[in-house]
Backbone as a printed PyTorch tensor [residue, N CA C, xyz], in Angstrom:
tensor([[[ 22.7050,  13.5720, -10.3070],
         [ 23.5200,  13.7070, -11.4870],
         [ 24.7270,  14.5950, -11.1860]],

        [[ 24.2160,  15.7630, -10.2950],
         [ 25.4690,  16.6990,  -9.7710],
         [ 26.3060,  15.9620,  -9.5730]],

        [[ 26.1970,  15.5040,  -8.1370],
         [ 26.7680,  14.5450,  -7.2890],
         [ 27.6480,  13.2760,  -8.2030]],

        [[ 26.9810,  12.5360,  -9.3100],
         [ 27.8050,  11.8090, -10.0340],
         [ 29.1440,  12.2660, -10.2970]],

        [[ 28.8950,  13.5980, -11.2470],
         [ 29.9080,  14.6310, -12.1660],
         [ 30.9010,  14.9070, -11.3980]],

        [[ 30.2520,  15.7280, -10.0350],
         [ 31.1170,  15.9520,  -9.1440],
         [ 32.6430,  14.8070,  -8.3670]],

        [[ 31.5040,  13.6800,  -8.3010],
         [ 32.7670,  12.7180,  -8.1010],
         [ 33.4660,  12.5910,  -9.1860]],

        [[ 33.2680,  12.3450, -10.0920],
         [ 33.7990,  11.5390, -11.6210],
         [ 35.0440,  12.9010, -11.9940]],

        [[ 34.8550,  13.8490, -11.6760],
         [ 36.2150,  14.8340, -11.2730],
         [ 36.9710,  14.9160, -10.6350]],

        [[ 36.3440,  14.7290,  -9.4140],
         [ 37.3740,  14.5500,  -8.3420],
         [ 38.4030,  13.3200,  -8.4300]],

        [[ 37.5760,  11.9680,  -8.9940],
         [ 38.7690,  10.7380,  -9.4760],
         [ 39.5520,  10.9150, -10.1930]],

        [[ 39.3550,  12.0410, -11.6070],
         [ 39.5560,  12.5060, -12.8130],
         [ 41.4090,  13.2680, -12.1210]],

        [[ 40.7980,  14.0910, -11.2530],
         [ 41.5940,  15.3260, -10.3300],
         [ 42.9640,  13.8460,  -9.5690]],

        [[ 42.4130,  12.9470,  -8.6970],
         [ 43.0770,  12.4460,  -8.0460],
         [ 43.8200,  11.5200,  -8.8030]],

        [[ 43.3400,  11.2370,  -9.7550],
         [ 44.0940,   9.7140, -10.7890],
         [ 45.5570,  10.3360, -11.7470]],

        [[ 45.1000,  11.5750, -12.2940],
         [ 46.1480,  12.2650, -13.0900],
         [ 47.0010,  13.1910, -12.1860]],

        [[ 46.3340,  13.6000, -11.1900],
         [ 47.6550,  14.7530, -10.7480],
         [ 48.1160,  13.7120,  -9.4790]],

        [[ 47.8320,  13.1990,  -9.1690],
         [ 48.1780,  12.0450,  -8.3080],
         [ 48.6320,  12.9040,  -6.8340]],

        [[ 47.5950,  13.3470,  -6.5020],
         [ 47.6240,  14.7480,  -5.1620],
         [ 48.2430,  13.7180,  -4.2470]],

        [[ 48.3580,  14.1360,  -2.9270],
         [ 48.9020,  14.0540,  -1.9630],
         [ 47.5290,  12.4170,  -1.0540]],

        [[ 46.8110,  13.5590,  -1.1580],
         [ 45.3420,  12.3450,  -0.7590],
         [ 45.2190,  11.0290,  -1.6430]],

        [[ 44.5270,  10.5300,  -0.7920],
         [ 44.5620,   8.4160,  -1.1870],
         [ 43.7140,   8.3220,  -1.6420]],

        [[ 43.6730,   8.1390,  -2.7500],
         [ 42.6110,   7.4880,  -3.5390],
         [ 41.6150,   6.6690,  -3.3280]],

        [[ 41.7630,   6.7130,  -2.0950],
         [ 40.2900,   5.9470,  -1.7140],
         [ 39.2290,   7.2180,  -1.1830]],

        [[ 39.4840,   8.3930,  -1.2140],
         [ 38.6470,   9.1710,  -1.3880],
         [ 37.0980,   9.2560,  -2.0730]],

        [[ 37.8980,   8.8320,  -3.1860],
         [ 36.8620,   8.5380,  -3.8870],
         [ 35.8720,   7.2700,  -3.7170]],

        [[ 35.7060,   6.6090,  -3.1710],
         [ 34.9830,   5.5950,  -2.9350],
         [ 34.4220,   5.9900,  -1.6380]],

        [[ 35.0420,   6.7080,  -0.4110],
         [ 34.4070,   7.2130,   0.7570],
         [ 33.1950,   8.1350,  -0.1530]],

        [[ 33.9860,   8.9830,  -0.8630],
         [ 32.9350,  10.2350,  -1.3270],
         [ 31.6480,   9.3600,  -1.2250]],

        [[ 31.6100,   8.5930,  -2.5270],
         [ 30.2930,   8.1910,  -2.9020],
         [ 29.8410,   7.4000,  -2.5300]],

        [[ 30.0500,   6.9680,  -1.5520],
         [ 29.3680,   5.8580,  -0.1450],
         [ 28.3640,   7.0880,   0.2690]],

        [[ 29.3270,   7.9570,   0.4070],
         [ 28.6330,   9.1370,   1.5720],
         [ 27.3920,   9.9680,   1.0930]],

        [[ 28.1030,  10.1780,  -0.2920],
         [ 26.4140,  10.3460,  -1.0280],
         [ 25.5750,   9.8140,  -1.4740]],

        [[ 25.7020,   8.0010,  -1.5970],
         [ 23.7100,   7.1590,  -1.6650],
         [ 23.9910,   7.2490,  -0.0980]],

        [[ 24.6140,   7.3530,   0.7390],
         [ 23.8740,   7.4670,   1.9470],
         [ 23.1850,   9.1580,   2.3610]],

        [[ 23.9400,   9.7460,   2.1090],
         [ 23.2080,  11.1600,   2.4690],
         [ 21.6110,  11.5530,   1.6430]],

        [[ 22.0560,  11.0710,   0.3910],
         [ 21.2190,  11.5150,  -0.6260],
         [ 19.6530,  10.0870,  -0.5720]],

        [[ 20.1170,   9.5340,  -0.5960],
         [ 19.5180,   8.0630,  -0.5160],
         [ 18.5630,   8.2960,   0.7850]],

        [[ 19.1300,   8.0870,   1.8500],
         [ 18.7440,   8.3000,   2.9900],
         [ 17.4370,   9.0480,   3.0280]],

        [[ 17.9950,  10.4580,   2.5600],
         [ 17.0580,  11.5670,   3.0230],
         [ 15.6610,  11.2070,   2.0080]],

        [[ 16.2330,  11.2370,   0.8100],
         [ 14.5160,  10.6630,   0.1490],
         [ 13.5560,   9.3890,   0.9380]],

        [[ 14.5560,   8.6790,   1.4870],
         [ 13.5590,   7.9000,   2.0360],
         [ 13.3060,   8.1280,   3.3910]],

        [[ 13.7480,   8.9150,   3.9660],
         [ 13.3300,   9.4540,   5.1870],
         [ 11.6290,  10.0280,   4.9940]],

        [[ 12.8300,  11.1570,   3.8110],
         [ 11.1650,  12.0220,   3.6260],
         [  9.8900,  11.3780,   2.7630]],

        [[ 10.2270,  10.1500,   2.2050],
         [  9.0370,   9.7010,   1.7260],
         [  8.4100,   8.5550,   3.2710]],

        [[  8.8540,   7.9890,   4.0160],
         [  8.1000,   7.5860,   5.2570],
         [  7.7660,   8.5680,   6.0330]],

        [[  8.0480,  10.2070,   5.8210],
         [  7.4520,  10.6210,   6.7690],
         [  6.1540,  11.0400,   6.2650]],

        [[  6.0830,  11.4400,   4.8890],
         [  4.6820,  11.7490,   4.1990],
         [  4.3040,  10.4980,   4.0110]],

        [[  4.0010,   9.3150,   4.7050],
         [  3.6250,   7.9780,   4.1610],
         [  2.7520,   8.0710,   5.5550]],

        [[  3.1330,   8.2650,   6.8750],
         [  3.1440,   8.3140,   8.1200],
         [  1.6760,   9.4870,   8.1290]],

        [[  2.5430,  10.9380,   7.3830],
         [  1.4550,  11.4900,   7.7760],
         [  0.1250,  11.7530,   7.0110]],

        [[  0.9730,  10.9990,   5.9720],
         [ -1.1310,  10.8400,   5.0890],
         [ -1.8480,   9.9180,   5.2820]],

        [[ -1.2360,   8.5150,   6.1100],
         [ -2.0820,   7.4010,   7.2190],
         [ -2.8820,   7.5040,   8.1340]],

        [[ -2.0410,   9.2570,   9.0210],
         [ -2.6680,   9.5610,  10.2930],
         [ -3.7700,  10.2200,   9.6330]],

        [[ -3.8440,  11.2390,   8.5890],
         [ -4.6870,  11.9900,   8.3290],
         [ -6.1910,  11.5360,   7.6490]],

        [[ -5.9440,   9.8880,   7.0190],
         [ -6.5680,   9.2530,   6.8740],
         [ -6.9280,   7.7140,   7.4590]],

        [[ -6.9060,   7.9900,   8.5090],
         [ -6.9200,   6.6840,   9.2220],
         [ -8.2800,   5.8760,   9.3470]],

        [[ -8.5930,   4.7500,   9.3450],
         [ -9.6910,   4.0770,   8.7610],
         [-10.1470,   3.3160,  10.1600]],

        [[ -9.4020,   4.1700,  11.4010],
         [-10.5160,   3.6880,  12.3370],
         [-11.8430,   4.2450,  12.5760]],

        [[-12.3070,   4.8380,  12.1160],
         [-13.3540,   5.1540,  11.6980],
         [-14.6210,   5.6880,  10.4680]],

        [[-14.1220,   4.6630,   9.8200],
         [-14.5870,   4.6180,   8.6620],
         [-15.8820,   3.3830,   8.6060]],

        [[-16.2530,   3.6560,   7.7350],
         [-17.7430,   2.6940,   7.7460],
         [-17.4030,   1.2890,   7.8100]],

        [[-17.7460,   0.4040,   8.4910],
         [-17.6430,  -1.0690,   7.8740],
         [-18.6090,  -2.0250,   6.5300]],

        [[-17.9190,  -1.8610,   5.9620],
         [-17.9570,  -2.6430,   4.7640],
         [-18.1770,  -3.9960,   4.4570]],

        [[-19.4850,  -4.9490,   4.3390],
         [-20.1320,  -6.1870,   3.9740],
         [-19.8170,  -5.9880,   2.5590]],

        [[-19.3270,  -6.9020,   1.4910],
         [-19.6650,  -6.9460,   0.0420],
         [-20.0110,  -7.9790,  -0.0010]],

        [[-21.7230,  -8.0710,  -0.7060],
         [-21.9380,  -9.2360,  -1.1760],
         [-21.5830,  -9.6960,  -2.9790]],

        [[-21.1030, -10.5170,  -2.9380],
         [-20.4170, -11.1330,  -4.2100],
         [-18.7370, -10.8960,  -4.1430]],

        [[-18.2280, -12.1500,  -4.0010],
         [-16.8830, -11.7170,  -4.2630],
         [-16.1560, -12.4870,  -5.8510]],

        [[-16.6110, -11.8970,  -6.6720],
         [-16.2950, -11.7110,  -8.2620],
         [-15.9540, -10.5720,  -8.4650]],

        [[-15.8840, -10.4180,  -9.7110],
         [-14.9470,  -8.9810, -10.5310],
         [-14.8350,  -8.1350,  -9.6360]],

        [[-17.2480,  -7.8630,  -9.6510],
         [-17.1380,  -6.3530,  -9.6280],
         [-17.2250,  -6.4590,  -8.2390]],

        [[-17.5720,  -7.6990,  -7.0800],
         [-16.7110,  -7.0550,  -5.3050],
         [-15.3450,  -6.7960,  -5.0160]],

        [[-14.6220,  -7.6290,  -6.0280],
         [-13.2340,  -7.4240,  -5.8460],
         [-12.6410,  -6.1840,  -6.1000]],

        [[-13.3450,  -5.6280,  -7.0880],
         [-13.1990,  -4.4910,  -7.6890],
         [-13.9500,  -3.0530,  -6.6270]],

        [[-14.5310,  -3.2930,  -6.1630],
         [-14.9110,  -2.2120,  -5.1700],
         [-14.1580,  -2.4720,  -4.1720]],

        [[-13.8020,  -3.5820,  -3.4240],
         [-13.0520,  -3.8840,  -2.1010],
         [-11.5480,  -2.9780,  -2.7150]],

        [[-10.8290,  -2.8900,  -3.6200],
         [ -9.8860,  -2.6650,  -4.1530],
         [ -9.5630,  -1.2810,  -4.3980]],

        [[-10.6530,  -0.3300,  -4.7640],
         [-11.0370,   1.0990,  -5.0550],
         [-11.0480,   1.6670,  -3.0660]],

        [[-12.0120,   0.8210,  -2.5260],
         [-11.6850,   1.3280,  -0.8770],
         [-10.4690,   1.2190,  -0.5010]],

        [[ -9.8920,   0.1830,  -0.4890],
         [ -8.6540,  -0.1330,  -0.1320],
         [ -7.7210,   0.5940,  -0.1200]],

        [[ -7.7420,   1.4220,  -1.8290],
         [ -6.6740,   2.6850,  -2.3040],
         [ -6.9550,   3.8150,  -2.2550]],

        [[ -8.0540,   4.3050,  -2.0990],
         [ -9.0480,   5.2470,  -1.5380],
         [ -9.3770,   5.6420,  -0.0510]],

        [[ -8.9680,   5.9850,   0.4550],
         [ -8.5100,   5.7060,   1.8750],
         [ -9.6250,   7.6010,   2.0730]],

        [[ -9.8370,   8.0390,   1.7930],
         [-10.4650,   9.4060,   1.3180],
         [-12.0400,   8.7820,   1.6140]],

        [[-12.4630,   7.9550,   1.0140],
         [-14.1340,   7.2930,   0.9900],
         [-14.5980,   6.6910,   2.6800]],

        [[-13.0040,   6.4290,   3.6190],
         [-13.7610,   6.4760,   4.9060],
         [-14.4750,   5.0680,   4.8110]],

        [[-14.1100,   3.8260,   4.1870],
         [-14.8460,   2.8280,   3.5340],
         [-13.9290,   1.9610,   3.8740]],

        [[-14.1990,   0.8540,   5.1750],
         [-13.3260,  -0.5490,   4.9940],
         [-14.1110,  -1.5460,   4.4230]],

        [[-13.8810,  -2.5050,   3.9020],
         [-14.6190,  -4.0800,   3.8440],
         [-13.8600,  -4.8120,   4.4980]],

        [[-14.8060,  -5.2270,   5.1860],
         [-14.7510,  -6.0300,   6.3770],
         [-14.3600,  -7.9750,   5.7960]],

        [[-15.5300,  -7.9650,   5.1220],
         [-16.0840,  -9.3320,   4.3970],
         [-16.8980,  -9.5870,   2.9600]],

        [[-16.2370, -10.4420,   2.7280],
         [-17.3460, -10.6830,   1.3420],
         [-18.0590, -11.9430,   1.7780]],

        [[-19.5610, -11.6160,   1.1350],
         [-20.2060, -13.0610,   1.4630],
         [-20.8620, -13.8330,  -0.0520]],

        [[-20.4980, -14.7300,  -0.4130],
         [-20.8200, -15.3360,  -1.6830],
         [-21.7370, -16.5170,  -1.9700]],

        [[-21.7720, -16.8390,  -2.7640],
         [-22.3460, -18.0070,  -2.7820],
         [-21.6230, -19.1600,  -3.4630]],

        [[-20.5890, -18.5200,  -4.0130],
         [-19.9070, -19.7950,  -4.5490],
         [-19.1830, -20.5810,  -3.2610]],

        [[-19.9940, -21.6240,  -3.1320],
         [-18.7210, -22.6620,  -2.0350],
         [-17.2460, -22.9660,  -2.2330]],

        [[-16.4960, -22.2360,  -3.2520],
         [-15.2560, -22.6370,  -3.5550],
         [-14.7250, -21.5310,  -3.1830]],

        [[-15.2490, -20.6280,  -2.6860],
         [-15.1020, -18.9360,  -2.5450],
         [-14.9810, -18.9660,  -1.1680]],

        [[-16.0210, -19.5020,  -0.1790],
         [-16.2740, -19.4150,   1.5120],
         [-14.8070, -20.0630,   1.6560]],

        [[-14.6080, -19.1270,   2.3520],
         [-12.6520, -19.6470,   3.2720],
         [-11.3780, -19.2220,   2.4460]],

        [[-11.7980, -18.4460,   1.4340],
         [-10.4350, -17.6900,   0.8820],
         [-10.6450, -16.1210,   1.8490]],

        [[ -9.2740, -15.9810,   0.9190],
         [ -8.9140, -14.4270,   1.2470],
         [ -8.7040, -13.7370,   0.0220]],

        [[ -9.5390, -12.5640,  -0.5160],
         [ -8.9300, -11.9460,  -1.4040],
         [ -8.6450, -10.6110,  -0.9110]],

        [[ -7.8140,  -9.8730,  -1.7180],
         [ -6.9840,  -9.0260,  -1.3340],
         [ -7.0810,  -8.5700,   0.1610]],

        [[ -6.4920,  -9.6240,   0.8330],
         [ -6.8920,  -9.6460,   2.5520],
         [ -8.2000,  -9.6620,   2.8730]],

        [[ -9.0430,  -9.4700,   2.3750],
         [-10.5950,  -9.7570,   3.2220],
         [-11.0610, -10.8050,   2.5890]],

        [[-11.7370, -11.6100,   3.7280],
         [-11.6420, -12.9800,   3.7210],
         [-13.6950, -13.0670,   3.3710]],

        [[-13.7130, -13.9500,   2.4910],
         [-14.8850, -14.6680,   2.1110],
         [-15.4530, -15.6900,   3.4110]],

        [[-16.5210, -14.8290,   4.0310],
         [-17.0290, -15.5970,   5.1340],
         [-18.0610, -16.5900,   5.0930]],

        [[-19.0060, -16.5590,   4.2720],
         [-20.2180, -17.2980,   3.8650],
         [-21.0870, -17.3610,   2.9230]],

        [[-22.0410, -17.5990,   2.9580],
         [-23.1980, -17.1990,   1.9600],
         [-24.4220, -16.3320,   2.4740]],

        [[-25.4740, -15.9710,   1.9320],
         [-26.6090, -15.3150,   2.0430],
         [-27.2660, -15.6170,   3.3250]],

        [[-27.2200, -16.7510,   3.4460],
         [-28.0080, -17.7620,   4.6130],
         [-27.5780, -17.1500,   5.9210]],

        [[-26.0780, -16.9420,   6.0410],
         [-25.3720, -16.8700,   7.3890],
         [-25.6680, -15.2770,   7.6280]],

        [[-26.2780, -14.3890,   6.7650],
         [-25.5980, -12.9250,   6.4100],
         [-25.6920, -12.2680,   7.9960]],

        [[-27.1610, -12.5480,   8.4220],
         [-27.2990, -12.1050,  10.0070],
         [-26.2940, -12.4730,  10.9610]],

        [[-26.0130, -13.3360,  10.7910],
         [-24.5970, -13.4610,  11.7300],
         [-23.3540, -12.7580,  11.5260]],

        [[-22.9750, -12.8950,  10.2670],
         [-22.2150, -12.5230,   9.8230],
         [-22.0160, -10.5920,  10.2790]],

        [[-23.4650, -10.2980,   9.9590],
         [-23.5710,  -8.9210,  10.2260],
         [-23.0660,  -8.6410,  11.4160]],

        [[-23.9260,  -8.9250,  12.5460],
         [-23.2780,  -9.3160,  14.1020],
         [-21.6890,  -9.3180,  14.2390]],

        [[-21.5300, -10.5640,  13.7970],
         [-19.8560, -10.7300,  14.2510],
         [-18.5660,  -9.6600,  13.5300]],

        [[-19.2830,  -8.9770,  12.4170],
         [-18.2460,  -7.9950,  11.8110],
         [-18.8840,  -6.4130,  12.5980]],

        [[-19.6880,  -6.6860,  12.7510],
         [-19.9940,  -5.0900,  13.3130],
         [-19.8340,  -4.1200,  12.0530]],

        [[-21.2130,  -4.8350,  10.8310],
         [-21.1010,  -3.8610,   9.8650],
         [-21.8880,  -3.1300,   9.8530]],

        [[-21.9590,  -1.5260,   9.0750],
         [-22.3210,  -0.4340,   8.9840],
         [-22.8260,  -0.5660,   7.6060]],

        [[-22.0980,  -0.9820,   6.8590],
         [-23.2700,  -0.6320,   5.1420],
         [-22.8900,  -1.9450,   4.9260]],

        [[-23.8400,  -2.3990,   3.6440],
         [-24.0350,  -3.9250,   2.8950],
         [-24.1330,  -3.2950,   1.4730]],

        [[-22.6570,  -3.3740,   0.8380],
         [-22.8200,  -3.5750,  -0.7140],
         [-23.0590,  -4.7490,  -1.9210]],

        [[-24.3850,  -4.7600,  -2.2560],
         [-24.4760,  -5.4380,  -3.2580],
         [-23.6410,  -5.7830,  -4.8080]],

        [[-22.7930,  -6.2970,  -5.2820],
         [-21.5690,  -6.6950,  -5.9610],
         [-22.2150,  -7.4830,  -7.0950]],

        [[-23.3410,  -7.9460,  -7.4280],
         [-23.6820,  -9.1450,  -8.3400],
         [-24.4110,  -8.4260,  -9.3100]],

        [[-23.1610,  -8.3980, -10.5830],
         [-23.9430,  -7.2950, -11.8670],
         [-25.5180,  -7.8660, -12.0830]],

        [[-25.8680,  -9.3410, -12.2350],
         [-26.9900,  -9.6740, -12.6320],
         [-28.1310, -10.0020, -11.9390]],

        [[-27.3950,  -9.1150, -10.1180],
         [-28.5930,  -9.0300,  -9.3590],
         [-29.8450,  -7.8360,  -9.8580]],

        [[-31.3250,  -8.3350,  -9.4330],
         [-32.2830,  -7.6420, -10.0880],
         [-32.7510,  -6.5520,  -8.7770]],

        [[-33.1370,  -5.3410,  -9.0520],
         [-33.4500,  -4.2000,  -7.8560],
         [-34.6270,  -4.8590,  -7.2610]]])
């Protein structure tokens, strides 16, 4: 807002007293400040982007099976995802709906059903198996 005011005077300054300097001043000015000003916020927001990635980095975090990919797997795959703190990837969802096996939701891909799960386990190299199906019984 400074920076606005500040120019919007200086044109104010150069338009009426009609100084010696070229009026294209003013248009250098404020190039120079979304670049200075512009710049630096986004500098400094990739560098805190950078270093709260490293500090949470999810190569070693648990691997993540969800069985059911409805609401409530989508809905946990989604909470890990943004949660980067829980140390929690999902790897895979395994379902039973056949219209489900061979998508991708929010990047993790629907690998099979119940049947395959041992393999499945194997080939993802998972660490925990979350159950996802509200009207599964304990």
């Amino acid at each position: 807002m400074a920076s606005a005011v500040s120019n919007g005077l200086l044109f104010i300054y150069i338009f009426f007293i009609r100084s010696i300097s070229p009026r294209s001043i003013f248009i250098i000015t404020a190039m120079l400040d979304v670049f200075f000003i512009g710049g630096s916020r986004i500098v400094f927001r990739i560098g805190r982007r950078l270093r709260d990635n490293k500090s949470l980095s999810l190569n070693n975090a648990k691997r993540i099976l969800i069985i059911g990919a409805g609401e409530a797997g989508v809905t946990i795959a989604r909470e890990m995802l943004s949660h980067k703190e829980l140390q929690s990837k999902p790897v895979a969802f395994v379902d039973e709906n056949p219209e489900k096996i061979g998508k991708v939701i929010n990047g993790i891909p629907v690998v099979g059903n119940l049947e395959k799960i041992n393999e499945i386990i194997l080939k993802k190299k998972v660490d925990e198996i979350i159950i996802a199906i509200p009207s599964a019984k304990p």
